[in-house]
C-alpha positions as CSV (number, residue, x, y, z in Angstrom):
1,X,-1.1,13.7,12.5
2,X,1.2,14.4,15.6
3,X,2.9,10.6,16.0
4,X,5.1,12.1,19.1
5,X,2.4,12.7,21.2
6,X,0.8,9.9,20.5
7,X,3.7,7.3,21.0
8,X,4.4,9.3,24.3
9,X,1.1,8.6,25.7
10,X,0.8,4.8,24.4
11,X,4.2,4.5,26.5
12,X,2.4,5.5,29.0
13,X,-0.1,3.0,28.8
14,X,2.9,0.1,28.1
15,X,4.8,1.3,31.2
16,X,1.3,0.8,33.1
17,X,0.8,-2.2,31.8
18,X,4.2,-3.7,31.9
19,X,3.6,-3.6,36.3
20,X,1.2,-6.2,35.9
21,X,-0.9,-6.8,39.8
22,X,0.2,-10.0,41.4
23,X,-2.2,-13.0,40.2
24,X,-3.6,-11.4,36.9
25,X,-3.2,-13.1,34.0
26,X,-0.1,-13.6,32.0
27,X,-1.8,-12.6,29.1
28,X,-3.3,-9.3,30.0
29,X,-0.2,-7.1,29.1
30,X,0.1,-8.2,25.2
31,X,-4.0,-7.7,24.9
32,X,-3.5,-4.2,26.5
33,X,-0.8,-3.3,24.0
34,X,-2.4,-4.6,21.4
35,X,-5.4,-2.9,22.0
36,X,-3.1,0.6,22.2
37,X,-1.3,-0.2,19.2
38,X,-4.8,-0.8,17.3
39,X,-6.2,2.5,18.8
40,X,-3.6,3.9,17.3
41,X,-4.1,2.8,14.0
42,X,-7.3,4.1,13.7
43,X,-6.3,7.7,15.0
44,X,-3.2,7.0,12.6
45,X,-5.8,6.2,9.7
46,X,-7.9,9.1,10.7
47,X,-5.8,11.6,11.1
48,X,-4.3,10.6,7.5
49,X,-7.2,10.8,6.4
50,X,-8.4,14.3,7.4
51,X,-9.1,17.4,5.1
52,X,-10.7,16.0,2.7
53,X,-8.2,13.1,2.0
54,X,-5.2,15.0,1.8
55,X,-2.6,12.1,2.9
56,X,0.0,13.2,5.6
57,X,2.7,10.8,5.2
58,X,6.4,12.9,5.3
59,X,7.2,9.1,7.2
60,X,8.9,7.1,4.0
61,X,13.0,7.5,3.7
62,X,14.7,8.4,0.5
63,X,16.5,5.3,-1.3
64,X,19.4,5.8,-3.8
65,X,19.4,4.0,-7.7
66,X,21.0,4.1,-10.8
67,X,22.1,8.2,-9.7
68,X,18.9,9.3,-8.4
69,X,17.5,9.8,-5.1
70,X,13.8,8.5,-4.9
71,X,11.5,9.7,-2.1
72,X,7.6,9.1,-1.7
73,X,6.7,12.8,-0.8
74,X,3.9,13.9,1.8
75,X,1.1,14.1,-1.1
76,X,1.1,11.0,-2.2
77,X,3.8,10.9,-5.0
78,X,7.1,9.5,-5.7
79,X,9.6,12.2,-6.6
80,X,13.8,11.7,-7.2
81,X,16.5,14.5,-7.5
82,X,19.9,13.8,-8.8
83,X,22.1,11.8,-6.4
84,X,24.9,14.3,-7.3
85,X,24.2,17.7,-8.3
86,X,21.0,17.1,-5.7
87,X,19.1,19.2,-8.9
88,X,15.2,18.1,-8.5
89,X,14.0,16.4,-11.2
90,X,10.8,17.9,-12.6
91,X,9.7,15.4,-15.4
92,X,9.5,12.8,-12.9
93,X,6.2,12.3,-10.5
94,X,4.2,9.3,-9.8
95,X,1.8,9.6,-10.0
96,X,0.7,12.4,-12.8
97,X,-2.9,12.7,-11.1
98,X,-4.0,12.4,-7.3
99,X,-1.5,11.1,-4.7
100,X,-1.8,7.3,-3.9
101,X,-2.2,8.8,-0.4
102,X,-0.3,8.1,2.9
103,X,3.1,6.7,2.3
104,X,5.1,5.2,5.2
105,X,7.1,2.5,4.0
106,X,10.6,2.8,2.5
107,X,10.5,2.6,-1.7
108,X,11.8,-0.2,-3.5
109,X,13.9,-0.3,-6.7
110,X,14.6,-3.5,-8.6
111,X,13.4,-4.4,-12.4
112,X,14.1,-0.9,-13.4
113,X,11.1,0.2,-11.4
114,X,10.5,1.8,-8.3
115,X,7.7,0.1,-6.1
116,X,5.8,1.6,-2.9
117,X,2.6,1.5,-1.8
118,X,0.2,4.2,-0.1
119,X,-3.9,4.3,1.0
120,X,-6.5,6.6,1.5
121,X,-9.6,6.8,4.0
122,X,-12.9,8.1,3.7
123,X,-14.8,7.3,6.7
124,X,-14.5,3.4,7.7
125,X,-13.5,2.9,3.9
126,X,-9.6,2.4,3.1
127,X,-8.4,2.5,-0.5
128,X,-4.8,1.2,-1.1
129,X,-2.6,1.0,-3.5
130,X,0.5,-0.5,-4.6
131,X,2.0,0.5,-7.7
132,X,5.9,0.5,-10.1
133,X,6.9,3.8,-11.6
134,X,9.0,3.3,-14.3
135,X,12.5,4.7,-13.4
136,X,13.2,5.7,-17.3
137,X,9.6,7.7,-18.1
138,X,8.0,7.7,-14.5
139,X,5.1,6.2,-15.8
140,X,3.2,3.2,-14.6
141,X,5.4,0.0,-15.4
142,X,2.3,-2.0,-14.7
143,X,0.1,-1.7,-17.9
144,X,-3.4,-2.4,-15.6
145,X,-2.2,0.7,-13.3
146,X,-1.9,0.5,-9.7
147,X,-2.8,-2.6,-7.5
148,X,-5.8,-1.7,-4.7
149,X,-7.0,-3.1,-2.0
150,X,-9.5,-2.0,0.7
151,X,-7.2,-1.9,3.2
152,X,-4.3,0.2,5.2
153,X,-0.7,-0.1,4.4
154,X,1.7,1.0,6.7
155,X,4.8,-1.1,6.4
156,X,5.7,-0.8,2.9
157,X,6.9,-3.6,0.2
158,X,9.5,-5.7,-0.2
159,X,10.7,-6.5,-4.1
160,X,13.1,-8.7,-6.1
161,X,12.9,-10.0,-9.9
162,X,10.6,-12.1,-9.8
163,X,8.1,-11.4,-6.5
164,X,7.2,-8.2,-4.4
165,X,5.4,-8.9,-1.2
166,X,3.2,-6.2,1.4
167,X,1.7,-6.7,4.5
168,X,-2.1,-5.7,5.5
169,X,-4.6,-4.8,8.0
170,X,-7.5,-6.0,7.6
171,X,-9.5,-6.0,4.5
172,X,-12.6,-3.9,4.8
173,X,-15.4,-4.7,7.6
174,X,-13.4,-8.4,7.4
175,X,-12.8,-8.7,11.0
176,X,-11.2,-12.6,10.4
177,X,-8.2,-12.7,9.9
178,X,-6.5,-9.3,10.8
179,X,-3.8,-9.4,8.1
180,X,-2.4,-10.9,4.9
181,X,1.0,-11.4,3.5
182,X,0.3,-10.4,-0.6
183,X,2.2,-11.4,-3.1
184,X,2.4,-9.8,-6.5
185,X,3.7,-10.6,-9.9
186,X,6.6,-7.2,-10.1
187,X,7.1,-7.5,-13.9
188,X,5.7,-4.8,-16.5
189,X,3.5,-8.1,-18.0
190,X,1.4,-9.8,-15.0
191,X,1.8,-13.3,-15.8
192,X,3.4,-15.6,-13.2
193,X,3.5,-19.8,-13.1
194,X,1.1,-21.5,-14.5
195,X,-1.7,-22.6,-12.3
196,X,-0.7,-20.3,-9.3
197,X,-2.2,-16.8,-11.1
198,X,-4.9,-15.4,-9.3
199,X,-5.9,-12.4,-10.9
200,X,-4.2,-10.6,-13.4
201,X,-1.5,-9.6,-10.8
202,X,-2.1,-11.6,-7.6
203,X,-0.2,-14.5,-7.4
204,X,-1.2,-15.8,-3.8
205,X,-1.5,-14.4,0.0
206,X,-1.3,-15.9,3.5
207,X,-3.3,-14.7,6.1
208,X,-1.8,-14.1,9.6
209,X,-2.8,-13.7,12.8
210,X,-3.4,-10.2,13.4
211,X,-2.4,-6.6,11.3
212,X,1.0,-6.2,9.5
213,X,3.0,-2.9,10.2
214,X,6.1,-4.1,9.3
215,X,7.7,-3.6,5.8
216,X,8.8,-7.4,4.8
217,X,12.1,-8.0,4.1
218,X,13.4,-10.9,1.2
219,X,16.5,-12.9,1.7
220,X,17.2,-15.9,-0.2
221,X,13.7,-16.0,-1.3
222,X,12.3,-15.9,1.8
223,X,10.1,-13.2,3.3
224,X,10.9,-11.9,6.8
225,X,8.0,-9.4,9.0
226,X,6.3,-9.0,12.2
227,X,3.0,-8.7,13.5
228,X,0.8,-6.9,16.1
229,X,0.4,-10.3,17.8
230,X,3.9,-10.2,18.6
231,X,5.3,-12.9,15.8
232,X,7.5,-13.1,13.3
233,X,7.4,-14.9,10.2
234,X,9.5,-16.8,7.9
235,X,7.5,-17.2,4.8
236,X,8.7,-19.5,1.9
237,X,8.2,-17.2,-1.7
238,X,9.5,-20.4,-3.5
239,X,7.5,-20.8,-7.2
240,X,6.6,-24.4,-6.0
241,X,3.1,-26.5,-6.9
242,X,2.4,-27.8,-3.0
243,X,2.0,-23.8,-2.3
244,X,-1.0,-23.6,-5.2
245,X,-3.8,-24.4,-2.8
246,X,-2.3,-24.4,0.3
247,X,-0.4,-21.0,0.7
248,X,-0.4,-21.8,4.6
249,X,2.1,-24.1,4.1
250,X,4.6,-21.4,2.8
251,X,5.1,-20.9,6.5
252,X,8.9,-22.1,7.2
253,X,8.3,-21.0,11.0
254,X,7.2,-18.3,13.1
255,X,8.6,-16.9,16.6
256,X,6.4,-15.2,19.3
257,X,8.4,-12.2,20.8
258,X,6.8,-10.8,24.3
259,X,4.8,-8.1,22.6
260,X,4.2,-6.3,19.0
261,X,7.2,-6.3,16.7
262,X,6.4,-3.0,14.3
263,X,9.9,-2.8,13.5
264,X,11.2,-4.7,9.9
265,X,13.5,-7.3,10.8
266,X,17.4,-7.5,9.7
267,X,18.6,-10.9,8.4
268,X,22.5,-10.9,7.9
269,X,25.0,-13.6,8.1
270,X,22.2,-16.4,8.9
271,X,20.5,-14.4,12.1
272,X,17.3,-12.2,12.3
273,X,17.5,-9.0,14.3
274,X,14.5,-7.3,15.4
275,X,12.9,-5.5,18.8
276,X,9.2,-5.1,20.1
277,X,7.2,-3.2,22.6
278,X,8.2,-5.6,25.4
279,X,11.6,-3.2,25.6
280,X,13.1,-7.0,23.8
281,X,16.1,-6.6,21.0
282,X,16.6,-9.7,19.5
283,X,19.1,-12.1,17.8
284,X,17.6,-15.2,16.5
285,X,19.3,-18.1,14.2
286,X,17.9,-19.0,11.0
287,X,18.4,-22.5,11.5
288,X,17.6,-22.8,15.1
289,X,14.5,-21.1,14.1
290,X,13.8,-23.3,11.2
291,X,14.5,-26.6,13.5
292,X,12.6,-25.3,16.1
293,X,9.6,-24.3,13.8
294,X,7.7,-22.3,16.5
295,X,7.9,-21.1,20.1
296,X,9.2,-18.3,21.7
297,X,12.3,-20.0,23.3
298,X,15.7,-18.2,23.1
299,X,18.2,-20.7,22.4
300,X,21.2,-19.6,24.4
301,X,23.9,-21.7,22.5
302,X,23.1,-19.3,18.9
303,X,20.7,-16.8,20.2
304,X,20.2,-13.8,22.3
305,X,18.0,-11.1,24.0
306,X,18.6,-7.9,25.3
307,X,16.6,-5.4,27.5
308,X,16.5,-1.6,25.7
309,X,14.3,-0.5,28.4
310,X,12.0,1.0,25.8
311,X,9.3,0.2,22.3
312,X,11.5,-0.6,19.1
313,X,9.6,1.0,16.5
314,X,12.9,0.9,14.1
315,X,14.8,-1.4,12.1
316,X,18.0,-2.5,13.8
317,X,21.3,-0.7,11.9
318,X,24.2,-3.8,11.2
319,X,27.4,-2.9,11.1
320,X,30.3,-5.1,10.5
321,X,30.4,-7.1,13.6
322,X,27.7,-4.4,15.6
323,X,24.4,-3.6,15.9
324,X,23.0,-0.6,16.8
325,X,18.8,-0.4,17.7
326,X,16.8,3.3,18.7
327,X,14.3,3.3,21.0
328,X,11.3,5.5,21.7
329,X,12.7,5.9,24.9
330,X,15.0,8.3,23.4
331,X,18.4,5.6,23.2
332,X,20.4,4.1,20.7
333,X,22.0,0.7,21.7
334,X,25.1,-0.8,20.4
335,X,25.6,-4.2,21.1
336,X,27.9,-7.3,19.3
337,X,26.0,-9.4,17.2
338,X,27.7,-12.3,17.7
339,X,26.8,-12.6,21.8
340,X,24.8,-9.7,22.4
341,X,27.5,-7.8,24.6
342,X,27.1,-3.9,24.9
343,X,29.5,-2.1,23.6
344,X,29.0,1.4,25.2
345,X,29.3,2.0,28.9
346,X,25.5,3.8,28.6
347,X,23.3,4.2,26.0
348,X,23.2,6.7,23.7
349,X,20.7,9.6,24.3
350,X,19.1,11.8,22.2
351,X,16.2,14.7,22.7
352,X,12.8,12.9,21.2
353,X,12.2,9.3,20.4
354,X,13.7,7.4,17.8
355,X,11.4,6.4,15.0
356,X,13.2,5.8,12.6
357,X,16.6,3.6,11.9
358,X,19.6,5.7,12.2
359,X,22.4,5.7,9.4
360,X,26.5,5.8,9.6
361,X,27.4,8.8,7.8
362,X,31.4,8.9,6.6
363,X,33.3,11.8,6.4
364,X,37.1,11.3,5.4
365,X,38.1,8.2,8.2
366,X,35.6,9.5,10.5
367,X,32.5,7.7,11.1
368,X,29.7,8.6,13.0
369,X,25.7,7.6,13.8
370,X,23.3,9.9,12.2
371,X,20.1,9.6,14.4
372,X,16.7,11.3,13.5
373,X,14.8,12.6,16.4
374,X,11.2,12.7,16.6
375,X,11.1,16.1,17.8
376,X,13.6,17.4,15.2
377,X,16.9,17.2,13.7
378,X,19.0,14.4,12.9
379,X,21.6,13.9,15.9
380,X,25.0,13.0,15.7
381,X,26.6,10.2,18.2
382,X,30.2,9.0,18.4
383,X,30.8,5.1,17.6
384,X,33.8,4.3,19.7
385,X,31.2,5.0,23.0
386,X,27.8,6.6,22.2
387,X,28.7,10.0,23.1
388,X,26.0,12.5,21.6
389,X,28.4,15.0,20.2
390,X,25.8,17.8,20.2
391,X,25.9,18.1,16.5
392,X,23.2,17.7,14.1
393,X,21.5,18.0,11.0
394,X,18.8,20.9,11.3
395,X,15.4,19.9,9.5
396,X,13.5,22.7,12.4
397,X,10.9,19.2,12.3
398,X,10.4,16.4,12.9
399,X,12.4,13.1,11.4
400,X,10.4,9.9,11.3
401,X,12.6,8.4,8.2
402,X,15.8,6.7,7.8
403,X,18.4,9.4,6.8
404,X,20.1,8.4,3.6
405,X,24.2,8.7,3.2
406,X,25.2,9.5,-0.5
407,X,29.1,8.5,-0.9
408,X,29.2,8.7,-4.5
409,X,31.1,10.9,-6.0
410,X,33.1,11.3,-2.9
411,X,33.4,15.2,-3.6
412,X,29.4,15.6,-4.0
413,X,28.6,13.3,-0.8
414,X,25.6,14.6,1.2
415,X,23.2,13.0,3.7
416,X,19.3,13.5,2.7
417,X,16.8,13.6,5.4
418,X,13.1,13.8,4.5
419,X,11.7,15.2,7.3
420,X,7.7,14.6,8.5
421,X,6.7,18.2,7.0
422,X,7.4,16.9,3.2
423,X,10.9,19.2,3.3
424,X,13.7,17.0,1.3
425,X,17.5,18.5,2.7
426,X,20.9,17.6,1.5
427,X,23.4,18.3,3.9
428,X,27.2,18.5,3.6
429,X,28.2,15.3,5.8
430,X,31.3,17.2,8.0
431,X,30.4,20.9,7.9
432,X,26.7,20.0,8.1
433,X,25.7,23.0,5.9
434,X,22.1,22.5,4.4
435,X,23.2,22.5,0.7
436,X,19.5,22.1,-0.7
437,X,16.1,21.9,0.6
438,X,13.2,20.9,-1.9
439,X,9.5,20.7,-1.0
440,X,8.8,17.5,-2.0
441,X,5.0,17.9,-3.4
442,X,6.3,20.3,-6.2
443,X,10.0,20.5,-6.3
444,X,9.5,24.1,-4.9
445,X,12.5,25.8,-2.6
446,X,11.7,25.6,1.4
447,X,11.5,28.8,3.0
């Protein structure tokens, strides 16, 4: 799969589309994207799916727990290597066997697990699955094995103690409806309330109204993700009896943004932040949202919009009182989150697009925004005003995951970049000398 080409020539087609002719219909731009977007897909899924099922994922950012550093390699397995010494650990690989396939979403540790979720195609036929690797014996912490669907799962999961939700395409030739929200029972013994069970594992799901690429976010019990329609949804993961036949009503609200929202939303201090392919960032209020139930009105007194002038495939990166969103139009945005102000004279501007969220790496009192670049390397731009320094991490390939900053121990700090060829580096934050580089499918040294 070559994703940079790709997303260059669907911007293309949005930059067309966006100069709608005088008199066409209002709607026409958001069914042309959409139909872009779900070309995609299928060359995504395709491509993935190539050579005999070998998965070609490389797209999934490491996550730090408990010492380790987890990261869902390019075959199909979850690997770690010691957050300190940065040794790879070779008696850890989910699983033993096969890959689960393609793995784009971000892992998930919580109940001594790690969660993630990955699919296969052969043909029109998807096979997904979800599974929990046990973070002591990196076995399966679900005694039935992995959870599967016949489906695609690009966005990832979302986990706490007692619930871990995904998002879908659609499931098998099922053109009606395009999506589902699922929701899983996360403990090593499927169980759940009484009465709201379905399944040994299943514990409910909400359709939506079209194809989930966004990895869901939980805050406060709620689930937070976007569409390919364009919406975003506030979904209610409550254990409550008046959800038991009627998961619909889950639903706290939804909001209809101008095009598709791929990027996972950021909820902080009471506000969602997310962008779509409409060149839109947004800053939405929680309860403005859940008073207003649905639209797609901005309400100017505790919310605000801001034009990025390009798709916003990334998560937004909060900071204190900032915010800082990448573009694929190659430009990383700062703006206040309280009013929406920019804080840099220009953007920020790198060489590729900007896939993937970018990550404040620390060195002594000096901070600075680590950006990965979909053509390669992992940039380096100055807070106070956006200036691209001209330093970087070198990966020689492309980066289309969330660079991670280890702090701790202060003296073994390194930033790990998994970059789209399966190569897992640990740099030295200031000097940026590579200190390690691991091929994630069998812990081997990169050349």
């Amino acid at each position: 799969m070559r994703p940079p080409t790709l997303l260059r020539s669907r911007t293309t087609l949005t930059e067309q589309s966006a100069r709608q002719p005088s008199g066409a219909p209002a709607h026409e731009p958001r069914t042309r994207l959409i139909f872009t977007v779900v070309l995609f897909a299928f060359l995504l899924a395709a491509t993935a799916c190539a050579n005999e099922l070998v998965p070609n994922g490389g797209w999934s950012a490491p996550i730090e727990s408990d010492g380790y550093v987890y990261v869902a390699g390019k075959d199909g397995h979850l690997v770690r290597i010691d957050a300190e010494t940065g040794r790879f650990d070779q008696g850890f690989r989910y699983p033993q066997g096969d890959g689960v396939g393609a793995i784009y979403g971000k892992p998930v540790a919580a109940n001594g697990a790690v969660y993630a979720a990955g699919y296969n195609c052969k043909g029109n036929r998807c096979d997904a699955q979800v599974f929990a690797a046990d973070a002591s014996t990196g076995q399966s912490a679900w005694a039935e094995g992995n959870f599967i669907l016949d489906t695609r799962l690009v966005g990832g999961v979302a986990a706490n103690e007692s619930i871990l939700v995904f998002g879908t395409t659609r499931l098998g030739n099922v053109e009606v409806p395009r999506g589902y929200l699922y929701a899983l029972d996360p403990t090593p013994d499927a169980g759940g309330a009484a009465g709201e069970v379905i399944g040994d594992r299943l514990l409910w799901r909400l359709p939506v109204n079209q194809e989930i690429w966004s990895q869901p976010v939980i805050v406060d019990n709620v689930a937070y993700f976007g569409t390919l329609a364009g919406t975003i949804y506030a979904v209610d993961l409550a254990n409550e009896p008046m959800y038991v036949n009627a998961p619909e009503s889950r639903v706290l609200w939804t909001f209809d943004a101008e095009s598709i929202v791929n990027a996972s939303p950021v909820v902080a201090d009471g506000k969602i932040y997310f962008g779509d392919f409409a060149n839109n960032f947004y800053a939405l209020d929680l309860a403005t949202r859940l008073q207003a139930n649905s639209g797609s009105d901005i309400a100017p007194a505790t919310e605000w919009k801001a034009d990025v002038e390009g798709w916003v495939w990334a998560s937004a990166l909060i900071d204190g009182e900032n915010v800082y969103v990448g573009t694929l139009g190659s430009r990383v945005y700062a703006f206040n989150r309280s009013n929406g102000a920019e804080l840099w004279n220009q953007p920020a501007k790198i060489d590729g697009q900007v896939i993937a969220s970018p990550t404040i790496v620390q060195s002594g009192s000096v901070r600075t925004l680590a950006v990965p670049s979909s053509d390669q390397d992992v940039h380096l731009i100055t807070l106070i005003d956006g200036a691209n320094t001209g330093r970087r991490y070198s990966t020689n390939n492309q980066v289309m995951a969330e660079p991670l900053f280890v702090s701790e121990p202060s003296a073994a700090a390194s930033v790990i970049v998994h970059s789209q060829n399966g190569e897992l580096r640990r740099f030295h934050p200031s000097s940026l000398n590579l200190l390690d580089c691991f091929k994630t499918e069998d812990g081997g040294r990169c050349n």
